[in-house]
C-alpha positions, 0 to 999 in steps of 0.5 A: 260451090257450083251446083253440077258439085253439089249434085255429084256430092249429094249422090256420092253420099247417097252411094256410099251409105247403100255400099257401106263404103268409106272414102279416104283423100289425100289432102292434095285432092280437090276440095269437093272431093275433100267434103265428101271424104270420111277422113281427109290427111296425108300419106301417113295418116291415111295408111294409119287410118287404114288399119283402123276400119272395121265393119266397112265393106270398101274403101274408095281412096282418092290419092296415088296409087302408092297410097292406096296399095299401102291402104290395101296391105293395112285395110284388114281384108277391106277392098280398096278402090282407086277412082282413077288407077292411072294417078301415079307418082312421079317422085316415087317412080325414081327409086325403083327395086332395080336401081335400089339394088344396084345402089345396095351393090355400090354401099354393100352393107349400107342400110337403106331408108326410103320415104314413104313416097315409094312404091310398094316393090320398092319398100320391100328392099328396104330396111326402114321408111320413114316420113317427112317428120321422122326422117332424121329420127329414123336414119339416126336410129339405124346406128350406121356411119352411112345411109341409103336414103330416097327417092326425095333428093330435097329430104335426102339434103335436109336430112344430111344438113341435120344429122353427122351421117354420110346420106347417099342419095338412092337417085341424086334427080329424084324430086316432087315436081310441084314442090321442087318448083317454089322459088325463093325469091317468090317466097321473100317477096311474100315474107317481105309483104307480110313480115308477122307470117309464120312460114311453112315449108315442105322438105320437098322443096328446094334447100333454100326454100326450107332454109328460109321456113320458119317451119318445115314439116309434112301436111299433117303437121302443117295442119296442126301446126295452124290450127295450134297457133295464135297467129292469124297470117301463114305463108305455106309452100306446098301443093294448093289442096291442102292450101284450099283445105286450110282457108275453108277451115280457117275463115279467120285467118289469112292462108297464102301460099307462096304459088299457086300454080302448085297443082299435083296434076296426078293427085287431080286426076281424081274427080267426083265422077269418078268416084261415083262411077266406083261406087255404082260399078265396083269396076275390076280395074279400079281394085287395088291389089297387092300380092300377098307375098309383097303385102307380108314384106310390107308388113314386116318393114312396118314391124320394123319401124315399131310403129308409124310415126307421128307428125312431129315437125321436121324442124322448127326454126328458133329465133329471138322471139318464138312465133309457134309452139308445137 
């Protein structure tokens, strides 16, 4: 690692310690700013996280802003810091409370689940939010002939393809940028190369991206899924933080992911100056709030759902010979 990184590294520490600080990354975040990290998942695991601190003074939380405001509606009181408050996600921008009331006006009556990948004014006008893994699980449970799903046009279509439920996109554009562009062709081409490879797919890819998956489920899952198999070559459509997270983990074995020109540029606004400059100044703007009157609608969606749930796949592709066991 670059010499300028380790000495960044090295007094990111130092900070944390003096300010009893924790620090949380989302696994698309660079990897220097990963082997800093207290807890290192995706958006699930660090909202679980999250409620789990005690006897820390803050959290300095390296994600969108979505993430860390779920972080501070479940951190117990803990302030949550952002490195850089401009990084934003784009997906979650398209289901927005007005256009989900108005999508409400359309299917009166309609529950509505909306994936965790929103902002937080938005979960509040909503019945369920679900995960990449629980989807299905969490949609089929509201008992309804039709559903109100969003902001992830790709999930939205999986989701419909599994289940007998009418699924009426919130907004039929909204995608991931990064994951929307994996192209099947560069995917056969690397299944072709390397014809043992288990592949796995996030459901914000394309359909026939998924299709061609042997596996589809979140980050979290992608992680447990390689670290539980005997295989040793995987092929990973996803953003290239996690990929980068997987092959420092498994020097052993071959991590390919199908492009990697699949950056998050907003999760990557994050930098370990940034971090620092948090925890030496505790500047006011990079404070993540959220009223109290939203935090209580939160929490009563959560209450809700009964519990976050786990990172079960989101399928798992039979064929004749099995090639994982989850």
């Amino acid at each position: 690692m670059d010499k300028k990184y380790t000495d960044l590294q090295k007094r990111i520490l130092e900070l944390k310690a003096e300010r009893n600080a924790l620090i949380f990354a989302h696994n698309y975040q660079r990897i220097e700013i990963q082997e800093i990290a207290d807890f290192t998942g995706d958006s699930l695991q660090l909202a679980q996280k999250s409620a789990e601190i005690t006897g820390y003074d803050l959290i300095v939380f390296s994600g969108v802003r979505f993430m860390a405001e779920m972080a501070a509606v479940l951190s117990n009181g803990v302030p949550v810091y952002i490195p850089d408050p401009g990084a934003l996600c784009p997906l979650a921008a398209y289901a927005n409370p007005e256009k989900l009331r108005k999508k409400k006006e359309e299917y009166p009556g309609a529950p509505v689940v909306v994936y965790m990948n929103t902002t937080t004014e938005t979960k509040t006008e909503t019945d369920r939010i679900c995960t990449s893994g629980s989807a299905i699980e969490v949609v089929e449970s509201l008992g309804a002939e039709t559903v109100l799903f969003g902001p992830d046009a790709n999930l939205a279509e999986y989701v419909r393809r599994h289940t007998d439920i009418e699924i009426i996109d919130i907004e039929p554009r909204g995608h991931c940028y990064v994951h929307n562009q994996f192209d099947i062709a560069q995917l056969m081409l690397l299944k072709e190369e390397y014809p043992d490879a288990i592949t796995i797919a996030h459901p914000e890819c394309p359909p026939e991206v998924q299709e061609a998956a042997d596996i589809i489920g979140s980050t979290g899952m992608m992680v447990q899924a390689i670290e539980n198999s005997p295989n040793d070559t995987f092929i990973i459509a996803t953003e290239m933080g996690l990929i980068q997270q997987l092959q420092k983990a498994h020097p052993d074995k071959k991590i390919l992911p199908v492009w990697e020109g699949a950056i998050c540029r907003q999760m990557k606004k994050h930098t370990l100056e940034k971090i620092i400059r948090v925890l030496e100044e505790l500047p006011e703007e990079n404070l993540v709030t959220v009223s109290e009157e939203l935090a209580v609608e939160i929490m009563t969606v959560l209450e809700q759902m009964n519990k976050l749930k786990g990172q079960g796949p989101a399928k798992k592709v039979v064929t004749e010979t099995a090639k994982i066991s989850l």
